[in-house]
N, C-alpha and C positions, 0 to 999 in steps of 0.2 A: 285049830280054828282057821277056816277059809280066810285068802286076804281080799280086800275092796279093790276093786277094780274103778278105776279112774275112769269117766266117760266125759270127753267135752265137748260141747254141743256149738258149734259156729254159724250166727246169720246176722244180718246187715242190714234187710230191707225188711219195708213191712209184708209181703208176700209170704215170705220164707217167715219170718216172725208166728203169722198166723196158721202154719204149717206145721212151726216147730215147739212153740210152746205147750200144746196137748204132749209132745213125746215127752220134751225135759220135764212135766209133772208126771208122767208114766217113766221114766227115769228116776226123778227123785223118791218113786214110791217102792224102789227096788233096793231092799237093805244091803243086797251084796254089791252095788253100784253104787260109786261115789259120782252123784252129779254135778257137771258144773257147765256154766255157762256162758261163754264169749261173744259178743258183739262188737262188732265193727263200724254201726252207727250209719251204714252206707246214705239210709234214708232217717236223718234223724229224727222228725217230728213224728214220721208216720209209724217210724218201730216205736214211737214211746208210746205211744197209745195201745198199740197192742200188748205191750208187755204190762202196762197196765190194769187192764183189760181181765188177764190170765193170772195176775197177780205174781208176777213172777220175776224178781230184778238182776239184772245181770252179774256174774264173777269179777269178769272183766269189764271192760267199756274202751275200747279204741278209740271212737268218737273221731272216726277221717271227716268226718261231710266237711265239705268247707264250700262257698259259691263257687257254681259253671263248673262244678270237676271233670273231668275227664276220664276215660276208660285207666287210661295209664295213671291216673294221679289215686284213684281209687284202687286197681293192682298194687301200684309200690304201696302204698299206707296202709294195706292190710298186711301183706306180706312181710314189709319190716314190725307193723305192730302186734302179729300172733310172735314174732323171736322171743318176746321177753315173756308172750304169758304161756309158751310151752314149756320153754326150758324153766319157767315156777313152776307148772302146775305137771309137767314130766306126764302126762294122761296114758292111758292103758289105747284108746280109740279116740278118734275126732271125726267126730258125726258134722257133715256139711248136708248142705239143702240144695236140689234144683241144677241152675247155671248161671248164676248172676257172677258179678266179680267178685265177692266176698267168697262164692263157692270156691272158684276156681282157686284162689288165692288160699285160703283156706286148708286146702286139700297141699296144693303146692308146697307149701308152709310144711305143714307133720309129714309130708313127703320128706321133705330134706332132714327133718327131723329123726327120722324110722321110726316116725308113728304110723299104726294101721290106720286106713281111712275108710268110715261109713260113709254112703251117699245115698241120702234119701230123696227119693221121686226119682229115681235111675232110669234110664233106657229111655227116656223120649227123642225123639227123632225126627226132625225134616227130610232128611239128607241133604239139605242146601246149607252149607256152610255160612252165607248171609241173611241167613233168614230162618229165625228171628236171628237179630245180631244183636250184640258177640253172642248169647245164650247157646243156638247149636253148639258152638265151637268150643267154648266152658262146658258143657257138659261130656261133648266128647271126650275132651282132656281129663278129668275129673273122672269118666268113668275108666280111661286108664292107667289112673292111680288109686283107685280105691281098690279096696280091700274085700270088704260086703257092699253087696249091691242091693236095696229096698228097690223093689219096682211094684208102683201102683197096679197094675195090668200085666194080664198074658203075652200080649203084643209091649208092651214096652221089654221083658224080660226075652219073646221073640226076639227083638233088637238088639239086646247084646250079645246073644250067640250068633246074630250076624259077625259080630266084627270078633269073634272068637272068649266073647267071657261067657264063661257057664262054670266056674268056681262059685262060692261063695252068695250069689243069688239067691231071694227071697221076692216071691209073691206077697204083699202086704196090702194091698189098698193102699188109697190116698189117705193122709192123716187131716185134711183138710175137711173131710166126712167127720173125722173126730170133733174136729174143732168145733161145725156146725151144734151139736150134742151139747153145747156149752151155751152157745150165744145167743138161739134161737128161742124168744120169748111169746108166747101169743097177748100178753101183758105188757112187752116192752115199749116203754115211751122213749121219743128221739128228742136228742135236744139241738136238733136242728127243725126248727121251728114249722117250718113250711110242708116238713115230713109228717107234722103229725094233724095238719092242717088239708091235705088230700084226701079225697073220695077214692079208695081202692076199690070198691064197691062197683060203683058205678061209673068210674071213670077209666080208661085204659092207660096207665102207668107204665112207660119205658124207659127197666133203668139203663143207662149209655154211663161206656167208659171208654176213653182212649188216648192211649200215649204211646204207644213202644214207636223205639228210633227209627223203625222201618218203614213207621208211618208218614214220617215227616215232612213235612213239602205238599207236594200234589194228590197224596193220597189223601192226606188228611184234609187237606180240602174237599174234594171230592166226598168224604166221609158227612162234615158240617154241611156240606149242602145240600147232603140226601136227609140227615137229621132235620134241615130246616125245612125240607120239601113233605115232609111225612108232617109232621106239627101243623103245617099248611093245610094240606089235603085233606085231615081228619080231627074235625072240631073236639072228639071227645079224648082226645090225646094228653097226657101230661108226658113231657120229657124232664127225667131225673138225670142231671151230668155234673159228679162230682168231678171236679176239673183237676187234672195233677199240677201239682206244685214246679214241672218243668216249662220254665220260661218259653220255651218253645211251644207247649200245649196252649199253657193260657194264652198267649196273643191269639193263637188261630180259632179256638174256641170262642174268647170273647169280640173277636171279627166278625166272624159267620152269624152267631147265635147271639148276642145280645139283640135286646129290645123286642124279644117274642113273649108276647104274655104267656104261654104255655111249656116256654122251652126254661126251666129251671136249672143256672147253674151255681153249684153252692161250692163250698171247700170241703176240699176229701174227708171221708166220712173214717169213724173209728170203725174199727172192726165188726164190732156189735150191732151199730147202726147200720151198717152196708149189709150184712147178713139178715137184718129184721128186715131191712127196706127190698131186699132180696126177697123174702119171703111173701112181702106183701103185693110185689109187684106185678104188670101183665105179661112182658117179658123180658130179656135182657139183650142189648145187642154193645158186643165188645169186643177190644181188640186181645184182652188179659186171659193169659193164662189159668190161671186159679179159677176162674170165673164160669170157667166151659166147666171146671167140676165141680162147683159149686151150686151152680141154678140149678142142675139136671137132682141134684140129690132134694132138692125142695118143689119139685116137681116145674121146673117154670124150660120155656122154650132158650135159646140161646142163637142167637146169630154173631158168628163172626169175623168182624171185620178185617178179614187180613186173605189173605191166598192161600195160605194153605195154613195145616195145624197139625203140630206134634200131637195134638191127642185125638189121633182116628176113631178111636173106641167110640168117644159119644155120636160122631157123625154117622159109623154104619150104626151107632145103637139109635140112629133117631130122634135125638135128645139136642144136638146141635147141626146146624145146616154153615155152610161158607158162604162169606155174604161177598168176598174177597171187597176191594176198595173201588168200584165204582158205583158212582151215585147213581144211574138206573138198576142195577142189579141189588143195591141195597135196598133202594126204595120199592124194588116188586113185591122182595120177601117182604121185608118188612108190611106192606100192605098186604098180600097174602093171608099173615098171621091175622090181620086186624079187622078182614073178609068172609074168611073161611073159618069156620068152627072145627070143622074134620080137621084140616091141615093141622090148627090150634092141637086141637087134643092130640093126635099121634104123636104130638115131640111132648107134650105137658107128661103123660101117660108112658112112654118109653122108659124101659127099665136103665137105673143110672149103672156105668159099667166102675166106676171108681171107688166106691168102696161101701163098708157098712159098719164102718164107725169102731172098728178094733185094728186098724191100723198099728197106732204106735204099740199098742200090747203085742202084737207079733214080732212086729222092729227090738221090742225091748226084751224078747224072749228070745229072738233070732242073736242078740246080745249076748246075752248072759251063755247061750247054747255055745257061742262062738269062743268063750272065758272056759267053758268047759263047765259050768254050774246048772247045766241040766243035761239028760240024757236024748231031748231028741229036738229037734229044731220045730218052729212052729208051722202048724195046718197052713197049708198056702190061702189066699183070698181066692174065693169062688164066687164071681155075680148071682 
């Protein structure tokens, strides 16, 4: 009788949550895989939602969050709280997500352990070490201590035979294309009140999100006041801005943007909810990650706020433009999209380059091939 191979699955935030809980149910459906699953609580209100969501409860629970944490305080507390749940749980692989500090830590962690490391969503790349920050820099590390490398994309897998990994590499898609497969309801009610109280119909709906560290200061500025100049200039506008729970967000958002009858900013939404309202909306302009793969798979445009982006793929596929952080260059595109019909349809209509919804079924086949429990590895992702 073949033995079970131990897989533990490590994530923190809710990004990585919503990435990752489609694989560990396509793990736990694998009888020759023992799954299990670790969290680290990076982001605690917003992973519980997802994980509820997915229905899916954790093995372990770290639970670091504590207020104003820090890069370093987040490092060390994951790092010393995976010691006790490897050396339990002794895993065969330890599947990390992305580049947050849960990843990197994560990885670091079964490093020193000699445990092998997965890393799903591999190969994405600025080449600027600050930007995004720490994220480039965590995933660089990360990818040179992994074991198997998952890459959404041709071009992300490109990327790592830049810097000399072409071992162990797999083509997979995004698992966040999975995710959507679950969430996305044309019956779905919100229970955020005011979501379910808009004209999508007839009125032009932009969902807006923004917080990463890089924004901070003057960009973000710059950011709100092209938001409130677009709300301005076009009566039939509704702006959606679920606000992140980082102290630093909320003040500058509710500076800029209170008191706009138009400009709606509510508290982060679940998973499920941010997906439906995704779906229902005119387009999205954001600073997130996730988000560039996300809209293009539901057909919607994407502008994003930052200077550059690790996932080129949607920009040459059309599907996302760089809006980078100043408020005349956002507010063009943005009116652009809200002007032009052609412009509109070419990025709605562009084919999504991230994936088509079997993701983690390759990841978890790419697995099991890897245990030596099948004979050939799985069909790469083809757009």
């Amino acid at each position: 009788m073949s033995r079970e191979y131990k897989v533990l699955t490590v994530f923190g935030t809710r990004p990585e949550a919503i990435k990752m809980c489609p694989l560990v149910q396509e793990l736990d459906r694998r009888p020759s895989l023992h799954s299990l699953c670790c969290v680290t609580a990076q982001h605690r209100e917003m992973l519980d939602s997802v994980m509820a969501i997915f229905g899916r409860r954790a093995d372990f629970d770290l639970d670091i969050m504590e207020p104003r944490q820090t890069l370093s305080t987040i490092t060390s507390k994951c790092l010393l709280g995976m010691e006790g749940v490897l050396e339990e749980v002794q895993p065969d692989l330890v599947l990390v997500h992305g580049d947050t500090s849960t990843t990197f830590s994560g990885a670091l962690a079964a490093f020193y352990h000699k445990v092998p490391v997965g890393h799903v969503e591999a190969g994405l790349r600025t080449w600027d070490k600050w930007s995004p920050y720490p994220e480039e820099m965590n995933r660089r590390m990360v990818g040179a201590l992994a074991d198997l490398h998952f890459c959404p994309t041709a071009a992300n897998r490109d990327n790592l035979a830049r810097e000399g990994i072409t071992n162990g590499v797999f083509l997979t898609g995004n698992t966040v294309i999975d995710a959507l497969r679950t969430t996305v309801r044309d019956t779905f009610t919100f229970q955020e009140a005011i979501l379910n109280r808009l004209d999508y119909q007839n009125r032009r709906v932009i969902l807006v999100t923004c917080h990463r560290r890089e924004n901070y200061g003057q960009p973000m500025v710059q950011i709100m006041t092209a938001l409130r100049r677009i709300a301005d200039a076009f009566p039939e506008v509704e702006l959606i801005y679920p606000v992140h729970l980082s102290p630093v967000v909320q003040e500058t958002a509710h500076r800029y943007l209170d008191g706009h009858p138009r400009i709606h900013l509510i508290a982060p939404l679940a998973v499920d909810e941010m997906h439906n309202l995704m779906a229902r909306c005119y387009f999205v302009m954001t600073d997130s990650g996730g988000l560039q793969e996300e809209a293009p798979a539901l057909g919607k445009p994407v502008l994003v706020l930052r200077r550059e982006t690790e996932r080129p793929e949607a920009v040459r596929a059309g599907t996302v433009k760089l809006a980078g952080v100043e408020e005349e260059a956002i507010f063009s595109l943005a009116a652009r999209l809200l002007t032009d019909l052609t412009a509109y349809a070419d990025m709605a209509h562009a084919v999504n380059p991230y994936g088509d919804g079997h993701a983690c079924r390759r990841i978890a086949d790419a697995v099991e091939w890897y245990f030596g429990l099948r004979s050939q590895p799985p069909q790469p992702f083809s757009p």
